[in-house]
N, C-alpha and C positions, 0 to 999 in steps of 0.2 A: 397499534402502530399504523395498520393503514386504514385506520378512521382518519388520524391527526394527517398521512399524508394528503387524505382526499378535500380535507378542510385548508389542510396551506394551498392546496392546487385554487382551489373556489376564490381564496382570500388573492391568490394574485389573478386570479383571469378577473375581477371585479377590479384590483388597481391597476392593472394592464388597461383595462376598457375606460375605466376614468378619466385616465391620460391620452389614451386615444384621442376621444372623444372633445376633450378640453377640460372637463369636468374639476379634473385635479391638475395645478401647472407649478413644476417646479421647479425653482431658479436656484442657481449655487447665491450666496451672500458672502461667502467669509471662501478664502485659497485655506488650501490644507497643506499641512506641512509633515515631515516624518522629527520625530525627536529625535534629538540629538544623544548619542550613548558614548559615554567615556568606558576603554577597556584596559585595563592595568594589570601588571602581569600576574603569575602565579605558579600556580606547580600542579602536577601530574601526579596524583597517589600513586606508589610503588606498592609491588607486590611479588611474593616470591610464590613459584609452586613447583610443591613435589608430586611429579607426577609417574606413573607405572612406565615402566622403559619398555618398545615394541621391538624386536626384532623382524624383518621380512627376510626371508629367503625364498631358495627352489629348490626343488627335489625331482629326480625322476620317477615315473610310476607308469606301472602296466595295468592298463583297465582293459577288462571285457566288455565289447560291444555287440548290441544282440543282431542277429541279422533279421530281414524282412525277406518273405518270399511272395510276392503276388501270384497269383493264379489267374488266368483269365477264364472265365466258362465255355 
């Protein structure tokens, strides 16, 4: 993979310099244009799913927390 990228780098720094240069000169000949696309209608696949029901709720709860005591020396 970074053989092929070091070779595309080479092959354009040579058409890059070409064109610089004068070497290569290139002229548009022909307008370009986008085709034309007809869209007609359709439909949306449906689908049904069963799926596991969640309940969320809350609850109160007593937790113990530890304490810290630093000491200084």
């Amino acid at each position: 993979m970074r053989f092929i990228g070091g070779l595309l780098l080479i092959v354009l720094l040579i058409l890059a310099g070409g064109i610089v240069t004068g070497f290569i000169d290139l002229q548009q000949t022909q307008e370009g244009r986008l085709p034309k696309i007809a869209v007609q209608g359709g439909s949306l696949p449906k689908y049904e799913a069963n799926v596991a029901k969640v309940e969320v709720g809350s609850r109160n709860e007593t937790v113990e927390v530890p304490t810290v005591d630093v000491k200084r020396p």
